[in-house]
MMTF fields as JSON, N, C-alpha, C and O atoms, coordinates in Angstrom:
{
  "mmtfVersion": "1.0.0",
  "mmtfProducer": "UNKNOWN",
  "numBonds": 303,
  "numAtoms": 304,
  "numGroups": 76,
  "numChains": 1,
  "numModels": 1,
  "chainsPerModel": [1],
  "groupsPerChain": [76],
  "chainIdList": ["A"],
  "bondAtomList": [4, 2, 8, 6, 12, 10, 16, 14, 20, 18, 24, 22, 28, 26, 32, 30, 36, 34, 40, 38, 44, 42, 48, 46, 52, 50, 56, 54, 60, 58, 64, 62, 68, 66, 72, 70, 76, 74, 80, 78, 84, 82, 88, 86, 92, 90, 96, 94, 100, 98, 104, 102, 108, 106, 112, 110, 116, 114, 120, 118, 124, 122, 128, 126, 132, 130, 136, 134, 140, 138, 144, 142, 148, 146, 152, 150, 156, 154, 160, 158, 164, 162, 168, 166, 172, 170, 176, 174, 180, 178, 184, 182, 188, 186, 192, 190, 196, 194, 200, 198, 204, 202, 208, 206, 212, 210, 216, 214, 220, 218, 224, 222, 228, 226, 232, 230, 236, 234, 240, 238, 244, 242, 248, 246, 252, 250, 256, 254, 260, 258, 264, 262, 268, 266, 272, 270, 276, 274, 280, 278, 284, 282, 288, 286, 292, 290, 296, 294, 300, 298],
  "bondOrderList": [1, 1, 1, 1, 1, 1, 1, 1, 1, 1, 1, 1, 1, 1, 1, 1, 1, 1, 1, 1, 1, 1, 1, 1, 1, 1, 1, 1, 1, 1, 1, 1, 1, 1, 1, 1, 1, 1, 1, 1, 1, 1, 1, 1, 1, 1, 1, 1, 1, 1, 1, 1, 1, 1, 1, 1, 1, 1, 1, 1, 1, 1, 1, 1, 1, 1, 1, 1, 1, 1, 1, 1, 1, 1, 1],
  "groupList": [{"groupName": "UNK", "atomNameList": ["N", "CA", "C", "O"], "elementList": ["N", "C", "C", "O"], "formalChargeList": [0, 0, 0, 0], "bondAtomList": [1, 0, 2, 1, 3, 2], "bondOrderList": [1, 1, 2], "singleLetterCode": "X", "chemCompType": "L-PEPTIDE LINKING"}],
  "groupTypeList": [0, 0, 0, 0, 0, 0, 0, 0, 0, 0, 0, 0, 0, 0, 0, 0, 0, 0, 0, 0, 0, 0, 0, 0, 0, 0, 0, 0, 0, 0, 0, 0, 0, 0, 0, 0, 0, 0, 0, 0, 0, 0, 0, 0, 0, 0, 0, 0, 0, 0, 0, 0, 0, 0, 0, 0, 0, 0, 0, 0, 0, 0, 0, 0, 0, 0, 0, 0, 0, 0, 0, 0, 0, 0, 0, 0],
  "groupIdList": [1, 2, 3, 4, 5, 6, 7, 8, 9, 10, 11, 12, 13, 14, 15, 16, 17, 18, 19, 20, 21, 22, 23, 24, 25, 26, 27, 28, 29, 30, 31, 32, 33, 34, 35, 36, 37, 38, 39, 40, 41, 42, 43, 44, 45, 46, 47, 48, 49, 50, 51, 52, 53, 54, 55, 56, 57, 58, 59, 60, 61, 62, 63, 64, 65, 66, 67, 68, 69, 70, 71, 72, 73, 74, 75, 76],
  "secStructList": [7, 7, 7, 2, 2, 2, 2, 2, 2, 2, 2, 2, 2, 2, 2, 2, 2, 2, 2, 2, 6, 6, 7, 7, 2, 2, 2, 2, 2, 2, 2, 6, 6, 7, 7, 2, 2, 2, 2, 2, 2, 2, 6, 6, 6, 7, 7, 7, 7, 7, 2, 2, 2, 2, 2, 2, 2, 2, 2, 6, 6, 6, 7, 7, 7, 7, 7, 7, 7, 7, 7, 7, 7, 6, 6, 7],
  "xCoordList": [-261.144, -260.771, -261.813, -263.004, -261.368, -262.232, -262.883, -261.939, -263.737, -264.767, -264.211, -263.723, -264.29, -263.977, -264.746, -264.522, -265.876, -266.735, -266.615, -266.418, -266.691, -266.174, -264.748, -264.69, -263.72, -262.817, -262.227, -261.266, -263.057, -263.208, -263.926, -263.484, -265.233, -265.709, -265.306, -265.863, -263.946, -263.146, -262.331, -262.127, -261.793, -261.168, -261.419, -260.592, -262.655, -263.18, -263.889, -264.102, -264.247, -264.754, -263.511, -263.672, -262.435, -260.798, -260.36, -260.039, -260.516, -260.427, -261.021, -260.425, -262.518, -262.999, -263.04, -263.302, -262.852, -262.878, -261.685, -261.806, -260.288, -259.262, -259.354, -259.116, -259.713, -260.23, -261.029, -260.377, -261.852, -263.045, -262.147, -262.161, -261.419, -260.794, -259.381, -258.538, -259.294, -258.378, -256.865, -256.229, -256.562, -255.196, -254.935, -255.76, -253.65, -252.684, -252.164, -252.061, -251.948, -251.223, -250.495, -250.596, -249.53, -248.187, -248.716, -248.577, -249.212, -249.578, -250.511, -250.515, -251.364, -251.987, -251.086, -251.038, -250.436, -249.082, -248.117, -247.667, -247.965, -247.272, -248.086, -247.854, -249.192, -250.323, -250.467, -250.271, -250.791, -250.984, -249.888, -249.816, -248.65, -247.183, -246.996, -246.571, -247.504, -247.417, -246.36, -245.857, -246.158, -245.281, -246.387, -247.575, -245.698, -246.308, -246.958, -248.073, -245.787, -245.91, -247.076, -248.109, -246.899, -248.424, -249.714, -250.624, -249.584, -250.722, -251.424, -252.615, -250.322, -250.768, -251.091, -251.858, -250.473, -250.812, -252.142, -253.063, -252.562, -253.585, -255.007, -255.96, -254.428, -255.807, -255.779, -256.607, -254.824, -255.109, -255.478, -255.515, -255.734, -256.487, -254.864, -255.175, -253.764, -252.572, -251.971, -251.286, -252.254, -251.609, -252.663, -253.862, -252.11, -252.412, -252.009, -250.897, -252.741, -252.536, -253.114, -254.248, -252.406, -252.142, -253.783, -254.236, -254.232, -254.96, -254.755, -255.553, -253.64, -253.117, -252.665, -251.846, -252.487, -252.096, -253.109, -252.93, -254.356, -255.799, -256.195, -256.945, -255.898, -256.824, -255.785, -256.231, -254.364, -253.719, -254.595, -255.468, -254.69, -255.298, -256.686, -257.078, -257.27, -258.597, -258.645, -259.217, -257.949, -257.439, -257.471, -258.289, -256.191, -255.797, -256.709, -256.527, -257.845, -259.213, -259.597, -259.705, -259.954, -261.131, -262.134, -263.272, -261.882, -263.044, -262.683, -261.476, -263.338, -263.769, -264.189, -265.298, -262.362, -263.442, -263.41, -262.498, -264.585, -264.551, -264.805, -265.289, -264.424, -264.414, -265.125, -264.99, -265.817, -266.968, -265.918, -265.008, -266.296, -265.346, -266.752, -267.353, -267.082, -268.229, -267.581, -266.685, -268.333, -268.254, -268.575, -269.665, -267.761, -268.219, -268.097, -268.02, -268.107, -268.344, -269.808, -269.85, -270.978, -271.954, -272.439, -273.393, -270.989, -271.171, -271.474, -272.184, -270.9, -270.321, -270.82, -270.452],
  "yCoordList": [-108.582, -107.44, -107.236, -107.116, -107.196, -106.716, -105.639, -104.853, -105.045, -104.113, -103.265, -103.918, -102.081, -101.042, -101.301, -101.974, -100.38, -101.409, -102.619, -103.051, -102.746, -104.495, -104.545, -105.091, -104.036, -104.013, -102.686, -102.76, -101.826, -100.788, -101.936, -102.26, -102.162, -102.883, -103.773, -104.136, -104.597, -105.63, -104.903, -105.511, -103.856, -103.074, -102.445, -102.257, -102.082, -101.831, -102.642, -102.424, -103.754, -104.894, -105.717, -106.502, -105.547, -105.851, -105.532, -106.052, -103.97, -102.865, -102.69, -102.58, -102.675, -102.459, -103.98, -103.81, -105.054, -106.216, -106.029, -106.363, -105.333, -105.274, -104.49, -104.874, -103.257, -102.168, -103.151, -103.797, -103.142, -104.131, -105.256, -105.084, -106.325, -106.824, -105.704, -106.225, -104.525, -103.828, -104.605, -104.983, -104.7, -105.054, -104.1, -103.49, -103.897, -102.815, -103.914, -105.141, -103.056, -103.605, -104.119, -105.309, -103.768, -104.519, -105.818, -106.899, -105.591, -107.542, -108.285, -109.507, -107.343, -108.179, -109.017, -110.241, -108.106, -108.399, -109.704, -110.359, -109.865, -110.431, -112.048, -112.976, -111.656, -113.54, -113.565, -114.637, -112.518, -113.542, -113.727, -114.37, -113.189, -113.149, -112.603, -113.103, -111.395, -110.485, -109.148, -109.022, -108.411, -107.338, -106.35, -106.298, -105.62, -104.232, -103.443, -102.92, -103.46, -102.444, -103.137, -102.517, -103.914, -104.815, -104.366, -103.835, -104.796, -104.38, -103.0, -102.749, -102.143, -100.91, -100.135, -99.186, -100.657, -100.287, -101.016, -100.213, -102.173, -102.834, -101.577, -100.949, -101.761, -100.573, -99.146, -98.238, -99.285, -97.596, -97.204, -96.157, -98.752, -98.798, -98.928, -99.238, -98.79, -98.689, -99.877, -99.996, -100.893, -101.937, -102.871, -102.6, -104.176, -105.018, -106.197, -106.656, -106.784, -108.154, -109.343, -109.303, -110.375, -111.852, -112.082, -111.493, -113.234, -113.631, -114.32, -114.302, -115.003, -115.595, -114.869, -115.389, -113.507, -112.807, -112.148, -112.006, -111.744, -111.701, -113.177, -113.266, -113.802, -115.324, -115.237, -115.44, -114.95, -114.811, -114.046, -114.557, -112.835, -112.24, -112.105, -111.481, -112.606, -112.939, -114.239, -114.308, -114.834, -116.035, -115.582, -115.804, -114.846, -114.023, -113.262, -112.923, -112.949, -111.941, -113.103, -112.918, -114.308, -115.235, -115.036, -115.478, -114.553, -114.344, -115.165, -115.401, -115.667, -116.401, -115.684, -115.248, -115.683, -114.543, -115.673, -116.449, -115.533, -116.05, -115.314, -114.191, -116.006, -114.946, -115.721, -116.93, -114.923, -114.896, -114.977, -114.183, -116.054, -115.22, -115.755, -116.816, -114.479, -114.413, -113.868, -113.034, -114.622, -114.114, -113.136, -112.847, -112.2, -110.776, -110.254, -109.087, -111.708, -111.758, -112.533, -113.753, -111.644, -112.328, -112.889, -113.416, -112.317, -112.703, -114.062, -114.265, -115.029, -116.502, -117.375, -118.542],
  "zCoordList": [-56.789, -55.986, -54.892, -55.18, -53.645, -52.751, -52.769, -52.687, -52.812, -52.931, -51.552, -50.63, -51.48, -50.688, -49.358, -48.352, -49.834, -48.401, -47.67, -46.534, -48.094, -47.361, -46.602, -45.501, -47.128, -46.696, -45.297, -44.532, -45.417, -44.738, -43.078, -41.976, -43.891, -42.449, -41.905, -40.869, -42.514, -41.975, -41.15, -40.1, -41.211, -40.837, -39.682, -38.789, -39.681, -38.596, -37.597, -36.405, -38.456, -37.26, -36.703, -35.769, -37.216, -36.338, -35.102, -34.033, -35.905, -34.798, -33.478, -32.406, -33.742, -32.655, -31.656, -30.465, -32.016, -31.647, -30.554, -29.375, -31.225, -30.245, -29.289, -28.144, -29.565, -28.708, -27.478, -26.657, -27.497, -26.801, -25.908, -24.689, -26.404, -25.446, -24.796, -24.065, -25.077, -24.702, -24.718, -23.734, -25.884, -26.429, -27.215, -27.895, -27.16, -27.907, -29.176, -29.194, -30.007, -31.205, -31.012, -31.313, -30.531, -29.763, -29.382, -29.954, -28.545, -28.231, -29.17, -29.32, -29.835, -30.748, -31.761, -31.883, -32.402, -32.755, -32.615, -33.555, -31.631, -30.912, -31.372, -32.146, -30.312, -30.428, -31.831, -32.403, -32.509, -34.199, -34.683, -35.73, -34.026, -34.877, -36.444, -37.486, -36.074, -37.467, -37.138, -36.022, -37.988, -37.097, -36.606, -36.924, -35.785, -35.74, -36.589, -36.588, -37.523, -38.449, -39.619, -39.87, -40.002, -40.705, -40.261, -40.897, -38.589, -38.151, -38.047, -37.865, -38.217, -37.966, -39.452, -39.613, -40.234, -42.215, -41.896, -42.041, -41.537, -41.808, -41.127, -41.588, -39.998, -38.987, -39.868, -39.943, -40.33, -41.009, -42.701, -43.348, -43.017, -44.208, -45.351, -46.501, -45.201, -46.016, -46.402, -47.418, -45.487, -45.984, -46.521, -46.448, -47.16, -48.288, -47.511, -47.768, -46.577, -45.825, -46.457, -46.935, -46.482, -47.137, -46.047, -45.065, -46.884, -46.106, -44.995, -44.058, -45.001, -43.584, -43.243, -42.485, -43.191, -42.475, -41.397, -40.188, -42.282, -41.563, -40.979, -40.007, -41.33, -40.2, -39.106, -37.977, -39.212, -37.662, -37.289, -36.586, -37.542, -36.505, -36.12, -35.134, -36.796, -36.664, -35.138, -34.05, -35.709, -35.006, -33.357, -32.463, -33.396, -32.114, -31.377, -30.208, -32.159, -31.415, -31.254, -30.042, -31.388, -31.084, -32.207, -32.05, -33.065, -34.412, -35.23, -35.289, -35.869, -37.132, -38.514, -38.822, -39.657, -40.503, -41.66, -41.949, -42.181, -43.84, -44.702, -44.556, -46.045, -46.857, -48.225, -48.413, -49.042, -50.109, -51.592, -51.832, -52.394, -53.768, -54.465, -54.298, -55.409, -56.238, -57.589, -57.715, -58.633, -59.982, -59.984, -59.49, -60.543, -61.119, -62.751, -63.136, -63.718, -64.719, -65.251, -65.409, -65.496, -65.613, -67.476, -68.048, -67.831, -69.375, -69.861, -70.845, -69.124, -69.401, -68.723, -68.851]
}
């Protein structure tokens, strides 16, 4: 499970990335070929995006995101 934090600051490092090149959802939309409505659950913390759903659009900003999977069972 993604940890809150983390996912908050993905969220916001999306965001402001689009902001910054001054693209509207709508077109962001559009270049990663996600819907609208994805994108906009996604910016507002409500939706639950596939990971290819985040590398489109990561993609579409010119960002590069990777992602960490760590044990969080230290029993074994």
């Amino acid at each position: 499970m993604v940890n809150h934090m983390e996912y908050e600051h993905l969220i916001t490092t999306i965001k402001k990335r689009r902001e910054m090149l001054q693209v509207t959802q709508v077109v962001l939309a559009e270049l990663a070929g996600v819907s609208v409505r994805q994108l906009k659950q996604f910016e507002s913390g409500k939706g639950n995006p596939t990971l290819q759903t985040l590398t489109k659009i990561g993609n579409a900003l010119g960002m590069e995101l990777t992602f960490q999977v760590k044990r969080t069972d230290t029993n074994t």
